[in-house]
Each structure stands twice: as structure tokens, then as C-alpha cells.
MDAnalysis code that builds the backbone (N, CA, C; Angstrom):
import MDAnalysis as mda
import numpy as np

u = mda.Universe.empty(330, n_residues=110, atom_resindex=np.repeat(np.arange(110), 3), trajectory=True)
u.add_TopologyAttr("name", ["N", "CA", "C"] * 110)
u.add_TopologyAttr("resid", np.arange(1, 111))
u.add_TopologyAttr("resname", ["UNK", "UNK", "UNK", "UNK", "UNK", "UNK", "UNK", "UNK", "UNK", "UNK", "UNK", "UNK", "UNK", "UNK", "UNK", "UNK", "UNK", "UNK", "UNK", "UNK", "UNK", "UNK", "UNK", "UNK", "UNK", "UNK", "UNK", "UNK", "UNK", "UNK", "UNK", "UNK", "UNK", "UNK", "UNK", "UNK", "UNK", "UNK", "UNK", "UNK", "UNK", "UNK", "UNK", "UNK", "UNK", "UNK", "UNK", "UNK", "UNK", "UNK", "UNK", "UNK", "UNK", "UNK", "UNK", "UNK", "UNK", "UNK", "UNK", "UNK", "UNK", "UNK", "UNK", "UNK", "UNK", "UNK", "UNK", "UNK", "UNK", "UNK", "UNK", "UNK", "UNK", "UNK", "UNK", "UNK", "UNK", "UNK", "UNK", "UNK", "UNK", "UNK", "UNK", "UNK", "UNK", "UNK", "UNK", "UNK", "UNK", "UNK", "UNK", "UNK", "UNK", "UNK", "UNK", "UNK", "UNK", "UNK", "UNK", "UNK", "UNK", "UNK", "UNK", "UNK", "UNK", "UNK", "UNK", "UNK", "UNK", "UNK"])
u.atoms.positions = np.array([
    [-27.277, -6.212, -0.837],
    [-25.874, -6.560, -0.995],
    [-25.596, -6.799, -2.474],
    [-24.316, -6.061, -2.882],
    [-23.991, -6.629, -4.391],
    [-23.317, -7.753, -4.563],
    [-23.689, -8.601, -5.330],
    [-23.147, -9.733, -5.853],
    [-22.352, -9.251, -7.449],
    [-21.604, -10.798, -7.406],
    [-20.756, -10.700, -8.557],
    [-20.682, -12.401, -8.838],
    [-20.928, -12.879, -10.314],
    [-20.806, -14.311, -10.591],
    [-19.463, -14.515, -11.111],
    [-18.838, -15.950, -10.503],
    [-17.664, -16.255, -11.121],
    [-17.221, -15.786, -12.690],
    [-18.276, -15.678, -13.566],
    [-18.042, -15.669, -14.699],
    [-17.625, -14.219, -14.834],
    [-18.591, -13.167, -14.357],
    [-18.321, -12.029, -14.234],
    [-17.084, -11.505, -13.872],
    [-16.551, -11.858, -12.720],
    [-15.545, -11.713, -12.022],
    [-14.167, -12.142, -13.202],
    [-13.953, -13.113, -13.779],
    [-13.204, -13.992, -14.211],
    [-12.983, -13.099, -16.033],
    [-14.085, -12.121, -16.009],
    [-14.144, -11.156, -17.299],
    [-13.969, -10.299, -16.550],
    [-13.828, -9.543, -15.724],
    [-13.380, -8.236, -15.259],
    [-11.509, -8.413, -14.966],
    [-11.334, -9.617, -14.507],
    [-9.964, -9.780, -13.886],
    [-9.662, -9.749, -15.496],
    [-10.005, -10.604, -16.287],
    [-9.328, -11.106, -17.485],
    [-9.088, -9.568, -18.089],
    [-10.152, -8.725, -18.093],
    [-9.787, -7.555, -18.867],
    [-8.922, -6.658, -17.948],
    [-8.303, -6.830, -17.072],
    [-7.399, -5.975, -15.815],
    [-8.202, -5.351, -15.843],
    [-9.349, -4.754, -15.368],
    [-10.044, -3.855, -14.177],
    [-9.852, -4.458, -12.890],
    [-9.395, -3.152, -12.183],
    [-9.047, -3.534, -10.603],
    [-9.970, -3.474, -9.766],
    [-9.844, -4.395, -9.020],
    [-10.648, -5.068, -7.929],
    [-9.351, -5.368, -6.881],
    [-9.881, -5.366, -5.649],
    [-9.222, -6.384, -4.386],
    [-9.916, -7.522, -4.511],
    [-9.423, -8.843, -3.715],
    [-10.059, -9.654, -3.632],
    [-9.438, -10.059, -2.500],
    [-10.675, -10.300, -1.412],
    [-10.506, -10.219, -0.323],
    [-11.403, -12.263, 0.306],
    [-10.248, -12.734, 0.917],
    [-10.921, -14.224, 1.516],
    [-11.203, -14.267, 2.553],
    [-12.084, -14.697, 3.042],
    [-12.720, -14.907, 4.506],
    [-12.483, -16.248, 5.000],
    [-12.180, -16.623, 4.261],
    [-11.982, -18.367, 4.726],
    [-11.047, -18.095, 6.016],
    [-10.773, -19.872, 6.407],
    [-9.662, -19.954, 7.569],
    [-8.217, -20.541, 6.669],
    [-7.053, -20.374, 7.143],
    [-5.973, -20.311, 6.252],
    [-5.580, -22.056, 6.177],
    [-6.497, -23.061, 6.579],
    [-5.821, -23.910, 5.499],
    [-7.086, -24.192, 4.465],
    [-7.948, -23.541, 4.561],
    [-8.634, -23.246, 3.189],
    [-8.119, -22.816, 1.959],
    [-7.243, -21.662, 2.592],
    [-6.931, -20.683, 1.936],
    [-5.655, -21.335, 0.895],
    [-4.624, -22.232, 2.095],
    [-3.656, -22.812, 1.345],
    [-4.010, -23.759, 0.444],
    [-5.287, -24.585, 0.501],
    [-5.579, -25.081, -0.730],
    [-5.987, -24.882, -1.817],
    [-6.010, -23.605, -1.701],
    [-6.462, -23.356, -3.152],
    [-7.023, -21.602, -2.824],
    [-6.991, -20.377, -3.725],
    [-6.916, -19.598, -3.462],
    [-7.401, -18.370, -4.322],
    [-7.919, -17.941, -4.864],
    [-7.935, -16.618, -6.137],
    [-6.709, -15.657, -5.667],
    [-5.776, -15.627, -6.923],
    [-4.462, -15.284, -7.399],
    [-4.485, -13.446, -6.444],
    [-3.621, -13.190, -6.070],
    [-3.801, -11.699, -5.686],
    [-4.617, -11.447, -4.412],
    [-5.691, -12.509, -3.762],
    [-6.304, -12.258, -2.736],
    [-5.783, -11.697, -1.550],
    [-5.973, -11.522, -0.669],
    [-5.506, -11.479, 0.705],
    [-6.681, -11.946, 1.543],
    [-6.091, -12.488, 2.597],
    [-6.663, -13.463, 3.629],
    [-7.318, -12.473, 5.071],
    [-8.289, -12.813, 5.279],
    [-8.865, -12.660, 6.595],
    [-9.771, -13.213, 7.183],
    [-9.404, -14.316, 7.646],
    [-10.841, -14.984, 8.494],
    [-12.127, -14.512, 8.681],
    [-13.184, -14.701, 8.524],
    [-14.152, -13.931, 9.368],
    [-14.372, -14.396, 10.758],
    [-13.719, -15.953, 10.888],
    [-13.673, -16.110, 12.650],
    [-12.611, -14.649, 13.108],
    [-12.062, -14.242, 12.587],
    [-10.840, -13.052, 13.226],
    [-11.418, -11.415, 12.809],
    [-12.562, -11.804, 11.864],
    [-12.462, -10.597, 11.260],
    [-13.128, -9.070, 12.364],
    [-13.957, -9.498, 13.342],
    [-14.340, -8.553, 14.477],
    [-13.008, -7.640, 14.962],
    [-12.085, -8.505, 14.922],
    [-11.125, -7.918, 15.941],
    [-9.939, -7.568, 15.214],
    [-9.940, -7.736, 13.885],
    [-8.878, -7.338, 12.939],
    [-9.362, -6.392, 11.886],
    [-10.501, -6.134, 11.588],
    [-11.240, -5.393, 10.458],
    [-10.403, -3.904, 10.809],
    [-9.887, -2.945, 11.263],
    [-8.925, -2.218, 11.239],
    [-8.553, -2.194, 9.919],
    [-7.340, -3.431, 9.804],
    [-6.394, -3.559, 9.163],
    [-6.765, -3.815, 7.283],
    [-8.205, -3.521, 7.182],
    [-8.873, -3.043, 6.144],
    [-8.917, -1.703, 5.326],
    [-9.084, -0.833, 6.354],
    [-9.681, 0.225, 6.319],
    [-8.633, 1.235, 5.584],
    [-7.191, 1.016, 5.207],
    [-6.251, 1.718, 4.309],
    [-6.543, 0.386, 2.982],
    [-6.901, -0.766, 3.263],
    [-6.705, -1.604, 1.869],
    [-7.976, -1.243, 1.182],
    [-8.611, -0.780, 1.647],
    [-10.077, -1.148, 1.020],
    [-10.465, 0.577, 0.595],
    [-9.822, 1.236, 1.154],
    [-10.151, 2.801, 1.020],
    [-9.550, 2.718, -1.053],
    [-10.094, 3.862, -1.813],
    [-9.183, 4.758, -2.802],
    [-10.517, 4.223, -3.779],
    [-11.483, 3.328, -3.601],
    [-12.878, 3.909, -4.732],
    [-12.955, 2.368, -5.480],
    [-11.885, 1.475, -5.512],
    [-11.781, 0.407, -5.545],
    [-12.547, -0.828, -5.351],
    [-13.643, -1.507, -6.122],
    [-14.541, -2.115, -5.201],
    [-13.679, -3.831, -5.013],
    [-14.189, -3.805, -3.774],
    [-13.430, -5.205, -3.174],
    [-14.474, -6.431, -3.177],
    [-13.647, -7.581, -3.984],
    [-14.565, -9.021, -4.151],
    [-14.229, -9.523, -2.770],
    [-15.477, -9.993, -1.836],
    [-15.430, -10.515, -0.935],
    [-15.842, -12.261, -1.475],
    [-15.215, -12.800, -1.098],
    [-15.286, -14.650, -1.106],
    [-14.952, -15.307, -0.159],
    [-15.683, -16.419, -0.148],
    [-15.410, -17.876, 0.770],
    [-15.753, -19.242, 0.142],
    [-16.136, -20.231, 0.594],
    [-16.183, -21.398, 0.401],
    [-17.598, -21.443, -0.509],
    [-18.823, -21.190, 0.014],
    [-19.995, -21.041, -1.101],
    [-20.579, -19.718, -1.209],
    [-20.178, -18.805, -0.241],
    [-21.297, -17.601, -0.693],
    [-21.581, -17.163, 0.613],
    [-21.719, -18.019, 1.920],
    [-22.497, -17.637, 3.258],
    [-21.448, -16.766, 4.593],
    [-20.357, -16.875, 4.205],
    [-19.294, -16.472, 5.123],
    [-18.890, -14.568, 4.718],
    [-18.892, -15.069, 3.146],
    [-18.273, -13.482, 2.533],
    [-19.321, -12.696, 2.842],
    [-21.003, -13.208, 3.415],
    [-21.977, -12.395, 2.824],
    [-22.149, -11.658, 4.380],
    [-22.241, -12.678, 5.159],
    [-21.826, -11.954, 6.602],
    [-20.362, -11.082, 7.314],
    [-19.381, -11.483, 6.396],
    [-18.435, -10.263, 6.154],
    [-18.697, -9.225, 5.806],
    [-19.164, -9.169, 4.851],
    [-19.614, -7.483, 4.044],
    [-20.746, -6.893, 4.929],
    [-21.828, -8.312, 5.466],
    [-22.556, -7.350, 6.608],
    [-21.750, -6.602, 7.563],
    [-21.009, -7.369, 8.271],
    [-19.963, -6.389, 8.774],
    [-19.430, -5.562, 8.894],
    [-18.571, -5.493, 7.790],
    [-17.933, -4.211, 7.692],
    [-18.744, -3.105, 6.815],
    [-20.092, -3.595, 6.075],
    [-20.700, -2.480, 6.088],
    [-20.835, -1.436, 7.169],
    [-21.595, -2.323, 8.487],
    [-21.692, -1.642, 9.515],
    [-20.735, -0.678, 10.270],
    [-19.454, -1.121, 9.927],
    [-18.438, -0.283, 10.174],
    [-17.991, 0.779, 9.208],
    [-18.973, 1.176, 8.299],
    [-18.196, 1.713, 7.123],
    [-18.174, 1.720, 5.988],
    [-18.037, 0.374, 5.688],
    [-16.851, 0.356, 4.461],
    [-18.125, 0.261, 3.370],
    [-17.861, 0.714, 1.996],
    [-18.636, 0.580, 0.742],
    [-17.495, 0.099, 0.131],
    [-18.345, -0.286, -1.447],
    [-17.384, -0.803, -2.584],
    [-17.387, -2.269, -2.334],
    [-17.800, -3.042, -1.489],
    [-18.291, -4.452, -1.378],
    [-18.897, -5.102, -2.115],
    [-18.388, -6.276, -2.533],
    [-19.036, -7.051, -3.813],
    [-19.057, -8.735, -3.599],
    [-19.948, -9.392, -2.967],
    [-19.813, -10.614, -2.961],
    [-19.845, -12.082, -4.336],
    [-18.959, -12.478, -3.919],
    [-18.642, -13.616, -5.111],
    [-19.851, -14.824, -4.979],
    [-20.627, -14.876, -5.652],
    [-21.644, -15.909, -5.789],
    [-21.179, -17.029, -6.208],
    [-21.271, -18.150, -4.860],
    [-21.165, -19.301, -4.590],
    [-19.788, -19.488, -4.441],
    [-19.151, -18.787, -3.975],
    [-17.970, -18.486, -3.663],
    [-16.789, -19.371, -5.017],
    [-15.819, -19.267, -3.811],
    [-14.471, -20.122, -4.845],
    [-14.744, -21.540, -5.119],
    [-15.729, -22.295, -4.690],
    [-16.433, -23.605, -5.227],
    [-17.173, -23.482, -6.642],
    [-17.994, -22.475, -6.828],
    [-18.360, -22.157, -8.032],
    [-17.990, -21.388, -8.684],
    [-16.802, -20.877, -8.433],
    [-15.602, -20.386, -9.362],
    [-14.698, -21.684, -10.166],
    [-14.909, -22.341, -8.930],
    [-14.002, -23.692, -9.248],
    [-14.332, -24.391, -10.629],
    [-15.856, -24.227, -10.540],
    [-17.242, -25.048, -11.355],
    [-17.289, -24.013, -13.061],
    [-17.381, -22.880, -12.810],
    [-17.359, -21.969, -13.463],
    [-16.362, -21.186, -14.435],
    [-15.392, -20.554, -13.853],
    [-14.683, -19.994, -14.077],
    [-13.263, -20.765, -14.472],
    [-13.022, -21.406, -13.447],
    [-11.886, -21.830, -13.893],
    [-11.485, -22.909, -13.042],
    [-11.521, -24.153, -13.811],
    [-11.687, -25.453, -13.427],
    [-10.181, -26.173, -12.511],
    [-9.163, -25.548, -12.896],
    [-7.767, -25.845, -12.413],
    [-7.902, -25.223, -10.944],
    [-8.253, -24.794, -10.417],
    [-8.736, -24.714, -8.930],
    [-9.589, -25.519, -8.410],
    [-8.654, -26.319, -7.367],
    [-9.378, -27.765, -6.613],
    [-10.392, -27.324, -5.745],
    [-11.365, -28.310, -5.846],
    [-12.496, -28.106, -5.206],
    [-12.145, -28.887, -3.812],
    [-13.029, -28.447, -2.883],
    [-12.463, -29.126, -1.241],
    [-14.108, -29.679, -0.667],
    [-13.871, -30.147, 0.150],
    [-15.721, -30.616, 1.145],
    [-16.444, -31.009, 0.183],
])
């Protein structure tokens, strides 16, 4: 699986290279705090909604998968590997050590 470190991530966005950034969290995770541009999909939902991927994630684009530390996005991307999808990139230690890392004005939660 490919990984990607907050810092990394936070120099690719900064220089506009495009990425998706895709959350797995549950949505009042999500409302507390969030990486700018994401879009939301549970991975409790994601079995039965991963469909609704498959035009966002298509065109060569690689997509940052994140969650809370690292363990949710990583079994997402197992996922939808299996279904498919490439261009998957997991965020190491998720939006907590983005929080830590990257950019401190994003509240930390748990």
C-alpha cells in the first residue's frame, strides 16, 4: 500500500498538484474538523456505496485516502483495491498527525 506523510501531502497541496482527498471517517468526525476539498465516505457505508467512487476517482488522479490515525483509510484502500480502483494513497497517521504536523489550526479530537 502507498503511503503519503502529512508533510508530504501539505507540499504537494501547497504546490497545487492535484490529488482527491477522500475521508473515511463518520460525519461528525468529519464536521469537526476536516482537510479543505475532501469528500466524505464512511467506511462503516463504504461496502455499499463504493459505486459512487468509481467516476470520482477514475481520470489518472491519485486519491489521498484519510481517517482519524491511519487504520480506517488503510482498510478502505484494501477495499476498493479489490474492487478496482488504483491511484490510492494513504495519509500516515491520518488527520491527527496532520493536525501534529502539517498544520496545527486543525483541532485535534479523542
Amino acid at each position: 500500500m502507498t503511503s503519503i506523510t502529512p508533510t508530504e501531502l501539505k507540499r504537494r497541496l501547497d504546490a497545487s498538484q492535484p490529488c482527491r482527498l477522500l475521508d473515511v471517517r463518520e460525519p461528525d468526525e468529519h464536521a469537526h474538523c476536516a482537510l479543505p476539498g475532501s469528500r466524505l465516505l464512511p467506511l462503516s457505508e463504504l461496502e455499499s456505496r463504493w459505486q459512487e467512487l468509481r467516476d470520482w476517482c477514475a481520470g489518472g488522479v491519485q486519491t489521498v485516502v484519510y481517517c482519524h490515525h491511519g487504520v480506517r483509510s488503510a482498510h478502505a484502500i484494501a477495499f476498493l483495491e479489490q474492487e478496482g480502483f488504483t491511484g490510492l494513497v494513504n495519509l500516515t497517521g491520518g488527520i491527527d498527525r496532520w493536525s501534529r504536523e502539517a498544520d496545527p489550526s486543525v483541532p485535534r479530537y479523542w
